[in-house]
Structures are given as C-alpha cells and as structure tokens.
N, C-alpha and C positions, 0 to 999 in steps of 0.2 A: 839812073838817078832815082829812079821810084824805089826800085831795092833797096836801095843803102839810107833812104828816108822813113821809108813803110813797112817792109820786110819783104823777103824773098819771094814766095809763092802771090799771084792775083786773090788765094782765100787768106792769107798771112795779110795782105796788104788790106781788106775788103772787111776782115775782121776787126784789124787797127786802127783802119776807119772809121768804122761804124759808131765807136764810141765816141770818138773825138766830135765829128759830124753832128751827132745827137747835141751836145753838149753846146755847141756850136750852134745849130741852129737856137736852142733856148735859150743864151745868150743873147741872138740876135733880136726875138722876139720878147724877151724881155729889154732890152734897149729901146724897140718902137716905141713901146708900152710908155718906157722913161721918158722918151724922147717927147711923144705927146704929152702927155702929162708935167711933166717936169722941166722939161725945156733942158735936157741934159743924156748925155752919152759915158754910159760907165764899164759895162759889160763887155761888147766887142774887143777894145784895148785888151782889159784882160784875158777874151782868148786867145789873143793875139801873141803873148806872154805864153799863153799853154802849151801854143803850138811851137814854140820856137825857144823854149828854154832848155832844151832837150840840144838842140844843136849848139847855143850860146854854151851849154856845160861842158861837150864833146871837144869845143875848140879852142876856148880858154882853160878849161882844166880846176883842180882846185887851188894850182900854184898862185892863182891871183887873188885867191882869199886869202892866202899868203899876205900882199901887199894891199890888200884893204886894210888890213889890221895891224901893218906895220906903223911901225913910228910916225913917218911921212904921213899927215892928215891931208893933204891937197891929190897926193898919189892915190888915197881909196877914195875920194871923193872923186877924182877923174875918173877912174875904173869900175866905181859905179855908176857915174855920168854914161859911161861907156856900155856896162852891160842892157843899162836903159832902154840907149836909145836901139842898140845893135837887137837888143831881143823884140821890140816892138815892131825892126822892121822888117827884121829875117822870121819874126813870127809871121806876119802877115802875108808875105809870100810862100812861106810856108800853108800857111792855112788855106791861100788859094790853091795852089798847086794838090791841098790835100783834098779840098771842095771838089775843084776838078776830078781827081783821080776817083774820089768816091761816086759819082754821078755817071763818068764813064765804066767804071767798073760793074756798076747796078747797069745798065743798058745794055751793057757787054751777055750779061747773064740772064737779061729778060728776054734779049734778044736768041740764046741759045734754047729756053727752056721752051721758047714756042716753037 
C-alpha cells in the first residue's frame, strides 16, 4: 500500500515525504498560532486537500470535469459537493498514514546508522 501511495523504494518514499511532512508540519504550526490568536483553523484542512488530491484525481479522472461544466448545473454542483468532501477525507487519511510512514521511516534509519 505504501508503494502505490509514496513510491517504490523506502528513499523514493522518505524523499516524497519529506516535503509534504515539512509543509505539513508549518501548516500545523501555523494553525496553533491562528488558533490562539484568532479563535479559527484554516491551514490543516488545506493540507488535508494536498495530500489527497492526488488520489481524488487518480480515481475520478478528468471525465467528471466533463460534467461539472456540462449543462446540468445541480450534476456539477454535486460532483463538486463530492470532490469536497471525498478529498478532505481521503486527504486526511492520507496524511496520517503519510505522518506515520515518515516518522517510522526516519527511526528505521537512525536506527541503522548507529
């Protein structure tokens, strides 16, 4: 499962990681920041979108931009009701399972290099 997510090789995958992770963590630390201050959460969501729009595109395809923009206005408005909520939640599993992987990965390798 981690292959056909992150890429093949544990440095393919550790690589792919890294950025997203990065990203992800300053997101998150920028949310606190909002969070205290602001009384509001904006940032996290939107990784959440990062990480999982990559799969939302793999599996819908661009046939359903197709019927976003067809005639039917309640048909694109569902299907983007749809990519919504699907990308928000398949992101977010996604991004744990990416969390994990990168944490285990980094342990895997500190673990070797001592």
């Amino acid at each position: 499962m981690f292959r056909k997510l992150f890429g093949e090789t544990d440095e393919e995958q550790l690589a792919y990681l890294q950025k997203k992770v990065i990203i992800t963590a300053v997101c998150a630390v920028l949310d606190i920041a909002v969070h205290i201050f602001a009384q509001g959460i904006l940032f996290l969501p939107l990784c959440c979108y990062y990480w999982g729009w990559g799969v939302i595109r793999t599996y819908f395809g661009i046939t359903t931009f197709g019927a976003i923009f067809s005639r039917n206005v309640v048909v694109g408005a569902l299907i983007i009701g749809v990519f919504l909520v699907l990308g928000g939640i398949v992101g977010a599993v996604i991004m744990t399972l990416g969390v994990g992987r990168y944490i285990f990965l980094k342990v895997k390798y500190a673990k070797a290099a001592q």
